[in-house]
C-alpha positions in Angstrom: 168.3 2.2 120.5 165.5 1.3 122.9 164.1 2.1 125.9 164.6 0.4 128.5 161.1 0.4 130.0 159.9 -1.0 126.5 161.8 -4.3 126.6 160.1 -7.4 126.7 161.0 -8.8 129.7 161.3 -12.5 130.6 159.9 -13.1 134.5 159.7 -16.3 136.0 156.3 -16.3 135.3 156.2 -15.9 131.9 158.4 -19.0 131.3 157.1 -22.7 131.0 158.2 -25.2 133.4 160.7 -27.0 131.5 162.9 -23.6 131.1 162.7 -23.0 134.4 163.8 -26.7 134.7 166.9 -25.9 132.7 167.5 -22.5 134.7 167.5 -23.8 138.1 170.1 -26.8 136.8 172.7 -24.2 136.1 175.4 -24.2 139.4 177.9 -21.8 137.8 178.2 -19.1 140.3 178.3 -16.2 137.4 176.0 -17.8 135.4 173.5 -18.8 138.4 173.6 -14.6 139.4 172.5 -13.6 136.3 170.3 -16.4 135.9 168.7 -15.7 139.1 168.5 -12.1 138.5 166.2 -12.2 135.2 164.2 -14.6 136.5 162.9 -12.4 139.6 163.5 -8.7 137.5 163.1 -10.5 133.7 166.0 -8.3 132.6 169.4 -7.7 133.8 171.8 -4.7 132.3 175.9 -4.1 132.0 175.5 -1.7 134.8 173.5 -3.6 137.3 176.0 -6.4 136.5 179.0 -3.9 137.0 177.6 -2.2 140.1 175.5 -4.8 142.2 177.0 -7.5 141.0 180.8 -6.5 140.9 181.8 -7.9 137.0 183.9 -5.7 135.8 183.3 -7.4 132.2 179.4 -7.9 132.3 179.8 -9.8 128.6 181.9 -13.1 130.4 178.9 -13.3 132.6 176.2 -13.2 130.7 178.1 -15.6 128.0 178.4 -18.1 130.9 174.9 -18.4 131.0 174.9 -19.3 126.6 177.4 -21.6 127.9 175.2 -23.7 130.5 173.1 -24.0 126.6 170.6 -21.0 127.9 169.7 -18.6 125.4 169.9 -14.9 125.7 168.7 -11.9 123.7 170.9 -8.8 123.7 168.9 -5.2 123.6 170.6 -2.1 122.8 169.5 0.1 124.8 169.5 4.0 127.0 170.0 4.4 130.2 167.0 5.7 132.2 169.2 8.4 134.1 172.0 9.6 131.8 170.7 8.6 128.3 173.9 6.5 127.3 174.0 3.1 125.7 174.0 0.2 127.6 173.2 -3.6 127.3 170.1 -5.5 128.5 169.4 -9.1 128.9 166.6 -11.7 128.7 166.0 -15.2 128.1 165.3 -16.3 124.9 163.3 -19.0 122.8 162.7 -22.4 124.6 163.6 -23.7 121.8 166.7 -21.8 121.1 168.4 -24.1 124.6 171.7 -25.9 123.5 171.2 -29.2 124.8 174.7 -30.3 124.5 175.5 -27.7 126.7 173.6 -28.0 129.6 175.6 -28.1 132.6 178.2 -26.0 131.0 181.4 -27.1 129.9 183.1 -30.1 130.8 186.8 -30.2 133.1 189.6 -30.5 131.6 191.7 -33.5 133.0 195.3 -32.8 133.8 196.3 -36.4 131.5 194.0 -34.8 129.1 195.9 -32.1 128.7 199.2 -34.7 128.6 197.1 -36.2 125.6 197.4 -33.3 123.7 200.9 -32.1 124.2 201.8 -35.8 123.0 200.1 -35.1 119.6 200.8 -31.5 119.4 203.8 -30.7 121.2 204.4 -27.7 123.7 203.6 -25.2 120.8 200.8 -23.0 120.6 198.7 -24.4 117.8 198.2 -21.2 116.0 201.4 -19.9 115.8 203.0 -23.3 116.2 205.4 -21.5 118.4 207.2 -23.4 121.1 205.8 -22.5 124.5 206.3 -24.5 127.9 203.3 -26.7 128.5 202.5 -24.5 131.9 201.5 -21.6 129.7 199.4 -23.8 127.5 195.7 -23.5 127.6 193.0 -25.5 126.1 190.3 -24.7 123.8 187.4 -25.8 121.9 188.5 -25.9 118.3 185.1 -24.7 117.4 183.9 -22.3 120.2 182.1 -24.3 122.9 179.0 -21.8 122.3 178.5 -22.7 118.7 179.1 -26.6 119.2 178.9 -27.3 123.0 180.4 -31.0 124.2 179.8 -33.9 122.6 178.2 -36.8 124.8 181.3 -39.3 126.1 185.0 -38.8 126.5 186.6 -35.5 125.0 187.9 -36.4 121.7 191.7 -34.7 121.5 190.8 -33.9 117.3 188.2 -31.1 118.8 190.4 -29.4 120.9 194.1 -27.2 120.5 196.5 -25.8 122.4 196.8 -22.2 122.5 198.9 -19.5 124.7 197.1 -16.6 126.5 197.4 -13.9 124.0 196.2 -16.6 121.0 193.3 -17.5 123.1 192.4 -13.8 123.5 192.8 -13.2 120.1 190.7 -16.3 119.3 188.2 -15.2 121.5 188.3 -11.1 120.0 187.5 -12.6 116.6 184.9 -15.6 117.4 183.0 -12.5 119.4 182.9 -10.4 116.4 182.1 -13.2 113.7 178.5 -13.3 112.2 178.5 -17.2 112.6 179.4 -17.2 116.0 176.7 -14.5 117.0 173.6 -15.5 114.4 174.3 -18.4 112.1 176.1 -20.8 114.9 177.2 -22.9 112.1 179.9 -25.5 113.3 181.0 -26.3 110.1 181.7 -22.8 108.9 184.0 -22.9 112.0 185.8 -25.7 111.4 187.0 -23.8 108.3 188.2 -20.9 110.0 191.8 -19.9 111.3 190.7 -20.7 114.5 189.9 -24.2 114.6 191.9 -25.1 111.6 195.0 -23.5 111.4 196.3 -26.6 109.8 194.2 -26.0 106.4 191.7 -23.2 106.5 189.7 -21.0 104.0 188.6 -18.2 105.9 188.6 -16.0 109.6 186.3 -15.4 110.8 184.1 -15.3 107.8 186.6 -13.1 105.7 188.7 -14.6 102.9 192.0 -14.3 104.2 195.5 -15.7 105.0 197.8 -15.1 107.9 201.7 -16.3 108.4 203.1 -15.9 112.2 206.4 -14.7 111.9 209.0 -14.2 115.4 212.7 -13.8 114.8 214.5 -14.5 117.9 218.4 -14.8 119.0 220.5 -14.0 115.8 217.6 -13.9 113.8 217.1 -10.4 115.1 219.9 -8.2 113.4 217.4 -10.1 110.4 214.7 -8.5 111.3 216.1 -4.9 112.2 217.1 -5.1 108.4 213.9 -5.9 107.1 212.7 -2.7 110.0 214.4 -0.1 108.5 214.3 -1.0 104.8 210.3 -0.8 105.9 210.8 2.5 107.5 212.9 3.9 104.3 209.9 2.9 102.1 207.6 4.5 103.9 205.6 1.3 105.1 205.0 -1.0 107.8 206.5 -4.2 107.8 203.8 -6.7 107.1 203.1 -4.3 103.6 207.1 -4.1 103.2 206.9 -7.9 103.3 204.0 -8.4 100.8 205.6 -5.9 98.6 208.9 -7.9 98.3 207.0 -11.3 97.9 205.2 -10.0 95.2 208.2 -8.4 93.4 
């Protein structure tokens, strides 16, 4: 963990004009206050985020800015005053800027959204549970920070349709996935859970497979069954589960 007096800090005026060109054509307001912060201090931290700034969750911010295709380096390090870990921020390479993300994400259309629901259905893509299309959200099959936006209309193949707590989940284990933080890899995404629940090989880097199961209406006195046969063998009910389709 460093200091952080001894990170390298990225001013203004230590960066070449056609960053600062890509910088100042950010308009995001979150993005544009962190933006504007490094480039007058040439480091931002979690807690001048949380306390001058008012984010309560610095990490949306600063990915806002990797968003808008501007890269940042994350430093470890102690606070000057009470010694505990914090983050720190600077820019990164010039060459590290995601060109097919400058200007940040494009809006989603309210027909677009139509499109989708047409192919998919009200269901949540992941769980392919039905859910109302006003509870639907979409998202990049492959995160917008790995791939960006391709030039021209939005193609309805890169996107899905997911519910809140699918998108959070999503989001969880993109965050914590080596591709999505260092290799940035679109094609290892597209094999993933997350962007291909339809036929996948892997989340989030891990070999693994994952069934959704809900019992609802009369399918609960089911599932109460399956409950306490889990609880009598001393298990939870995913291993209960395994254990009987294995038998």
């Amino acid at each position: 963990m460093a200091e952080l007096k001894d990170v390298p800090t990225t001013p203004a005026a230590s960066l070449d004009k056609a960053f600062l060109e890509v910088c100042r054509s950010v308009t995001a307001k979150r993005a544009r206050t962190v933006i504007d912060h490094i480039l007058q201090h040439g480091i931002i931290t979690t807690d001048e985020l949380k306390e001058r700034y008012g984010y309560a969750q610095p990490p949306r911010a600063t990915r806002d800015v990797l968003e808008n295709g501007i890269p940042l380096i994350t430093h470890n390090v102690r606070h000057p005053t009470t010694g505990r870990r914090m983050g720190a921020y600077t820019f990164g390479n010039v060459a590290d800027i995601k060109a097919g993300r400058l200007g940040g994400r494009k809006a989603f259309s309210k027909q677009f959204k139509k499109d989708l629901i047409a192919i998919y259905g009200e269901r949540d893509t992941v769980t392919r549970e039905p859910i109302a299309a006003r509870y639907l959200q979409i998202d990049h099959r492959v995160p917008y920070q790995v791939a960006g936006d391709d030039a021209g209309p939005l193609d309805p193949a890169d996107f899905m349709l997911l519910d809140a707590s699918s998108n959070r989940a999503k989001s969880w284990s993109c965050e914590h996935c080596d591709n999505f933080r260092y290799t940035v890899d679109p094609a290892i995404c597209r094999t993933c859970l997350w962007a291909s629940p339809e036929a996948y090989t892997h989340i989030a880097q891990t070999p693994s497979r994952r069934v959704e199961l809900v019992w609802t209406g009369d399918d609960v006195a089911v599932f109460e069954q399956v409950r306490q046969a889990a609880q009598a063998a001393d298990v939870d009910i995913a291993t209960y589960i395994k254990q009987r389709l294995g038998a």
